[in-house]
C-alpha positions as CSV (number, residue, x, y, z in Angstrom):
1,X,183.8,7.5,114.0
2,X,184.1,11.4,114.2
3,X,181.0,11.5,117.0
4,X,183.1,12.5,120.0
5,X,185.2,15.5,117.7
6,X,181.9,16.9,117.0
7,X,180.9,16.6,120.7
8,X,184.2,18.6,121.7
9,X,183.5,20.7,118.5
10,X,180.2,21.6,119.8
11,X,181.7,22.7,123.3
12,X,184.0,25.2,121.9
13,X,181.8,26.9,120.2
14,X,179.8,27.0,123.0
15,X,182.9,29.0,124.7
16,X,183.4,31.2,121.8
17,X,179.9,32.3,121.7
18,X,179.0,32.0,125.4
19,X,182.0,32.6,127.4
20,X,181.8,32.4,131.2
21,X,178.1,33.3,132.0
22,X,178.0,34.6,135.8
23,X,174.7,33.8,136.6
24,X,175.3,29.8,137.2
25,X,177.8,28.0,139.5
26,X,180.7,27.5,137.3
27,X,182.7,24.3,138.1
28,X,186.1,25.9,138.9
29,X,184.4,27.9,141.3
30,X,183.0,24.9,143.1
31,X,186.2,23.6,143.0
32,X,187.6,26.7,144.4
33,X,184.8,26.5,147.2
34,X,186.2,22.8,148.0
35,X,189.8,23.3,147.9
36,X,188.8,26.2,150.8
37,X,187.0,23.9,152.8
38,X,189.5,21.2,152.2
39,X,192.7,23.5,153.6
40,X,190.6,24.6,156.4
41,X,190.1,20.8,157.7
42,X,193.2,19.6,157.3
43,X,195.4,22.4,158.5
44,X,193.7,21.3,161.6
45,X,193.7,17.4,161.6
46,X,197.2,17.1,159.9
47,X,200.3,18.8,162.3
48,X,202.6,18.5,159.4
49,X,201.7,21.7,156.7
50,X,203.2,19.6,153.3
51,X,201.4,16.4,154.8
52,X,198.3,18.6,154.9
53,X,198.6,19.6,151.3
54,X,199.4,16.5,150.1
55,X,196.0,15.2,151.9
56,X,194.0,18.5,150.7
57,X,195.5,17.8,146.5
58,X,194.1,13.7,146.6
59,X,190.9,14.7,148.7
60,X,190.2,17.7,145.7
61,X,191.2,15.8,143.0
62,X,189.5,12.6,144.2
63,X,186.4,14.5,144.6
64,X,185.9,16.5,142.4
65,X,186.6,13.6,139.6
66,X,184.2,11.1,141.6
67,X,181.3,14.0,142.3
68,X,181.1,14.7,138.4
69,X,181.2,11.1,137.1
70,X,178.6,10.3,140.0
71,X,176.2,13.8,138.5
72,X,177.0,12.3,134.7
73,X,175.8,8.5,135.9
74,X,172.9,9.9,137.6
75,X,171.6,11.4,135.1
76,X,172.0,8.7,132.5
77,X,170.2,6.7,134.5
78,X,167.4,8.8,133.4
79,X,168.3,9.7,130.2
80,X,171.8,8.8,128.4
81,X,171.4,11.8,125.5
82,X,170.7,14.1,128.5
83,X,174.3,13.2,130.3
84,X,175.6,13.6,126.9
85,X,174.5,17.1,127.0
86,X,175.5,17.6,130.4
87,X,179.1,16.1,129.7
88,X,179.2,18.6,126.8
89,X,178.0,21.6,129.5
90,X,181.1,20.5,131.4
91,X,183.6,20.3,128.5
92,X,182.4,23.6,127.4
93,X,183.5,25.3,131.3
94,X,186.8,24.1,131.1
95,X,187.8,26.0,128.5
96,X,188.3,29.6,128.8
97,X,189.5,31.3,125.2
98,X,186.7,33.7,125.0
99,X,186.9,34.8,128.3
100,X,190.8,35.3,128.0
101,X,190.1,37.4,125.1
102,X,187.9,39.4,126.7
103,X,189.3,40.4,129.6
104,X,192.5,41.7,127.5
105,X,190.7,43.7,125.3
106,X,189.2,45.3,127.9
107,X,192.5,46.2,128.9
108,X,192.9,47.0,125.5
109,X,189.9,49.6,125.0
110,X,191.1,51.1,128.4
111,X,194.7,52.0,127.0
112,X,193.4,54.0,124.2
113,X,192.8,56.8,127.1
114,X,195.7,58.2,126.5
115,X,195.9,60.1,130.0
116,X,194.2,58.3,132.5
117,X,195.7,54.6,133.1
118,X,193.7,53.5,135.9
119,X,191.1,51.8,134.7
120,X,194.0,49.1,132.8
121,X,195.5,49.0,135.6
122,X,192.2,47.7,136.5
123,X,191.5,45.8,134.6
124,X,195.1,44.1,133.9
125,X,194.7,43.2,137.5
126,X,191.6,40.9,137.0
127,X,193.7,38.7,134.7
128,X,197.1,38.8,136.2
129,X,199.2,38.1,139.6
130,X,201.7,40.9,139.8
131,X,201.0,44.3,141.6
132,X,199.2,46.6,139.1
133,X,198.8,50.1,140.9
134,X,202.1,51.2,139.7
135,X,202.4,49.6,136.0
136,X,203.4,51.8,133.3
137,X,201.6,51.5,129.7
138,X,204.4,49.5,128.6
139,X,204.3,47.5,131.7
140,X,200.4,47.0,131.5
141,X,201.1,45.5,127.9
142,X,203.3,43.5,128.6
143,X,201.6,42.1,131.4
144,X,198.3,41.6,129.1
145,X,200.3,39.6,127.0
146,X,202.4,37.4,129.6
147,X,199.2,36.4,130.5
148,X,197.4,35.6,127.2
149,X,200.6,33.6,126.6
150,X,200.7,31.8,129.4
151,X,196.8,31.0,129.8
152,X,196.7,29.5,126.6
153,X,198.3,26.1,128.0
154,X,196.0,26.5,131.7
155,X,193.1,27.8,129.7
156,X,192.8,26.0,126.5
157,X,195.5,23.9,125.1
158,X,196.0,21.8,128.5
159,X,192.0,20.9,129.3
160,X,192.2,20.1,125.6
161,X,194.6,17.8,126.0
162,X,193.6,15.6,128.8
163,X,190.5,15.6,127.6
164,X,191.6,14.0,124.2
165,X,194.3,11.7,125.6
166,X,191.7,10.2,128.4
167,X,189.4,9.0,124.7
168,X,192.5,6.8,124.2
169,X,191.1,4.4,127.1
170,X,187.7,4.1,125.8
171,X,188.4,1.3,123.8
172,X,189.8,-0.8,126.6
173,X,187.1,1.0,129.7
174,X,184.1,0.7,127.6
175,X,183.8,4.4,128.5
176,X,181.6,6.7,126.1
177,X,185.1,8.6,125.2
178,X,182.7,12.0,125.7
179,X,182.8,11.1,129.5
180,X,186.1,10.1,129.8
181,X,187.5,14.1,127.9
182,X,185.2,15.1,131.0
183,X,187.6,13.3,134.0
184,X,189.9,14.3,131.5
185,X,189.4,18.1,131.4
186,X,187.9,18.3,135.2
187,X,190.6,16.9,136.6
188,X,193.4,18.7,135.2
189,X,191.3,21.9,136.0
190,X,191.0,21.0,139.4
191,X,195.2,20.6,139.8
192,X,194.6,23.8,138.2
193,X,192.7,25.6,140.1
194,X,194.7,24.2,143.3
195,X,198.0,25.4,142.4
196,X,196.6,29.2,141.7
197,X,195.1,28.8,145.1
198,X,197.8,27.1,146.9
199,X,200.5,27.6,144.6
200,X,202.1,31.3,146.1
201,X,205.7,31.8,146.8
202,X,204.3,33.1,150.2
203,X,205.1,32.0,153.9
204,X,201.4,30.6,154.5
205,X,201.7,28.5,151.9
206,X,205.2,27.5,151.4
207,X,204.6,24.2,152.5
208,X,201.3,23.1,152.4
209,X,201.2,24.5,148.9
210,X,204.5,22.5,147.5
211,X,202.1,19.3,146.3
212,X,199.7,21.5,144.2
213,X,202.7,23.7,142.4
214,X,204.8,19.8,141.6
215,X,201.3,18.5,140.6
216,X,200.3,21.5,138.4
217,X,204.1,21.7,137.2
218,X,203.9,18.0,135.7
219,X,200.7,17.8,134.1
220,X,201.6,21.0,131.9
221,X,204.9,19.7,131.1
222,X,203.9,18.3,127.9
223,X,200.3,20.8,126.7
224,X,203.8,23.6,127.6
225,X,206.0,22.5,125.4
226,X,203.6,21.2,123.0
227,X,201.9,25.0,122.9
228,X,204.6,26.5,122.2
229,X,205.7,24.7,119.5
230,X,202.9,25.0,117.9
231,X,202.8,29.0,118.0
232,X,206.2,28.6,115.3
233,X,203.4,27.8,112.3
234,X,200.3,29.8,113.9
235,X,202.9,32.7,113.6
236,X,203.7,31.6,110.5
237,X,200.2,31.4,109.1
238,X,199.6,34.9,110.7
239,X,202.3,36.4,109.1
240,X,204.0,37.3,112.5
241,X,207.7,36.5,112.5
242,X,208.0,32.6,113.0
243,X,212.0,32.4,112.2
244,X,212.3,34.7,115.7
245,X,209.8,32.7,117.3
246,X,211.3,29.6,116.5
247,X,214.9,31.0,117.7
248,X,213.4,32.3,120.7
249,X,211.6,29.3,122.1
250,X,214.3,27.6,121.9
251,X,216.8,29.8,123.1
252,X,214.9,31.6,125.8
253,X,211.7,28.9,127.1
254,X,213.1,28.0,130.3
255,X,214.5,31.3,131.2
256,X,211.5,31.6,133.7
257,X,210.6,31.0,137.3
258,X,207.8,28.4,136.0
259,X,209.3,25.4,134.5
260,X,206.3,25.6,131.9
261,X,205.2,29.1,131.5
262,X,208.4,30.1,129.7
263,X,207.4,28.2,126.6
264,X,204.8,29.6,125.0
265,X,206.0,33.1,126.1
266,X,209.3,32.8,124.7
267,X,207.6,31.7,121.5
268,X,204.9,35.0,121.7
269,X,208.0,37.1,122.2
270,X,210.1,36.2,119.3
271,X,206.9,36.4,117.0
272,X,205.6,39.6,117.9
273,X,209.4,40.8,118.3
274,X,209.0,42.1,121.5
275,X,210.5,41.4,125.0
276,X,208.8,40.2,128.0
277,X,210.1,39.2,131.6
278,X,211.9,42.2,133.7
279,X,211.2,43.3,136.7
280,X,207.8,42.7,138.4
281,X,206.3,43.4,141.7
282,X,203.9,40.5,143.8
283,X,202.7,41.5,147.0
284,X,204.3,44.5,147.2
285,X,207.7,42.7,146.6
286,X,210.0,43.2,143.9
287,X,210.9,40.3,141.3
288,X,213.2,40.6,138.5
289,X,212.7,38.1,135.9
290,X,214.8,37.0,133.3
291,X,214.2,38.7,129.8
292,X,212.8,36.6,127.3
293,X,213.0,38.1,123.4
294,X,215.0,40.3,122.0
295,X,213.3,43.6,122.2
296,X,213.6,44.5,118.4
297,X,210.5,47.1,119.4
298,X,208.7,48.4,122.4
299,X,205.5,46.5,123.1
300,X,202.2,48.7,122.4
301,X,198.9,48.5,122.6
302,X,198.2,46.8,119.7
303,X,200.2,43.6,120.7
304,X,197.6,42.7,123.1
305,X,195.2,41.9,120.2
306,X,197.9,40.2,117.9
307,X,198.3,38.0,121.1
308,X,194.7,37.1,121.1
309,X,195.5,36.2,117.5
310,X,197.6,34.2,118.1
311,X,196.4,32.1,120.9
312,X,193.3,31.5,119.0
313,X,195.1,30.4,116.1
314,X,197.6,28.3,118.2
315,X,194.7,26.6,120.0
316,X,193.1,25.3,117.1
317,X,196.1,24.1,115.6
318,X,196.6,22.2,118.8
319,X,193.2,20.6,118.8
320,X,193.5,19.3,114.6
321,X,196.6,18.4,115.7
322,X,195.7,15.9,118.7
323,X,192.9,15.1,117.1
324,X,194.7,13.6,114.2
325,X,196.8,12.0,116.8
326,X,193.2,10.8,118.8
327,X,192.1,9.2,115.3
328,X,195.8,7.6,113.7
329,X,196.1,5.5,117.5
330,X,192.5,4.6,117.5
331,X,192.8,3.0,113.9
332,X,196.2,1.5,115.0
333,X,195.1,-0.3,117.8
334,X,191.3,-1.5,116.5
């Protein structure tokens, strides 16, 4: 009964351990590759530029779903235990914890030079959107942990859930539930990768990028919300302040731009007690956002790693938890 949790099981340990190996063709950068190929066709067929993307979001989405469940069939025609492992390969890519962690501490280990910031500037730049050649240490900080915060739902907590909630249909598909948490987590990260591709606030893609940023919006409305709810008792557990995370995420989660990113931020603010939002810079342009926390210290270095902390610890409450869920509706409905 417990075969497809110790598939999944067996795929995050693979990210913990492994990470994001560059030497093979990762499946979000394939999907990056289409998506390219995709805008470059039907900015020309397609007049309209919001008709475009709308074409551009089906085609990737329909593809990319399609191309792996054709690779998975293909090779259990051959050999079923060998798709098995292959759907496990492809589970194990769509998550991205260890890599998250990381790239912060790296940023981390390069703030402990206490005169020379470049290098976190750097490196803070790999993981995050905003302009990063004129961050302060506080600023670099708090950028580190915006990020960790809100790369916990695209990163981990969202693939997760998609990939758990598609098993639901296995009983009325006939679908090995292993191969449907692959269309599952695929396809969210493909509406993933779409919106950070398409998704600017910029005039090139105002309009042809409107379909990936609604698209990307609703399938993290719930894994948002859900994440950071969850942070209240991983703060809890980690002896982090979970009253002030609790008041915070509910007070301050949708005092953001994103209509989802506020949630687990607001959450990571009021349980490391720091603030997070101000002003920011993209593309050379100024942006100030709304504060979320209350600031009862300034952020330092050290925050980045109780963020890591706290993502891991958040994540695998969400996984127990939607895997309890995964098991209590299976026995319900059998």
């Amino acid at each position: 009964m417990f075969l497809f949790e110790f598939q999944l099981g067996v795929a995050l340990l693979l990210d913990l351990f492994l990470g994001d190996p560059r030497w093979f063709p990762h499946p979000v950068r394939i999907i990056g590759s289409l998506c390219t190929c995709c805008e470059r066709i039907f900015r020309k067929l397609v007049k309209s530029e919001f008709l475009a993307g709308v074409v551009t979001v089906v085609t990737v989405l329909g593809m990319t779903v399609t191309c792996t469940a054709s690779l998975l069939l293909a090779v259990a025609f051959f050999s079923l235990p060998a798709a098995k492992l292959l759907a496990i390969f492809i589970l194990y890519t769509s998550v991205a914890a260890r890599d998250l962690v990381v790239h912060s501490r790296k940023v981390y280990h390069h703030l402990q030079d206490a005169e020379h910031l470049g290098p976190a500037r750097k490196a803070v730049a790999q993981i995050v959107g905003r302009d990063t050649e004129t961050l302060g240490r506080e600023g670099i900080v708090r950028a580190c942990v915006e990020t960790v915060a809100e790369n916990m739902v695209d990163g981990v907590t969202a693939p997760l859930f998609y990939a758990i909630c598609l098993t639901l249909f296995a009983p009325i598909t006939g679908i090995d539930p292993l191969f449907l948490a692959v269309f599952g987590a695929i396809g969210y990260k493909a509406v993933n990768t779409m919106d950070s591709m398409f998704g600017y606030k910029k005039e090139h893609y105002l309009d042809f990028g409107k379909m990936a940023a609604r698209l990307d919006d609703l399938v993290n409305f719930l894994p948002a919300r859900l994440s950071g709810l969850i942070l209240v008792p991983a703060a809890f557990f980690l002896r982090l302040d979970f009253r002030a995370a609790w008041m915070v995420f509910k007070r301050d989660r949708l005092s953001h731009a994103s209509p989802n990113a506020g949630h687990p931020e607001a959450a990571f603010a009021g349980a490391l007690g720091v603030q997070l939002g101000g002003e920011s810079s993209y593309f050379g342009q100024k942006m100030v956002k709304p504060v979320i926390g209350d600031g009862k210290r300034e952020v330092r270095e050290s925050d980045i790693l109780r963020s890591n902390t706290l993502m891991f610890l958040g994540s695998f409450l969400f996984l127990v938890i939607m895997c309890v869920f995964r098991v209590m509706v299976l026995l319900i409905i059998s």
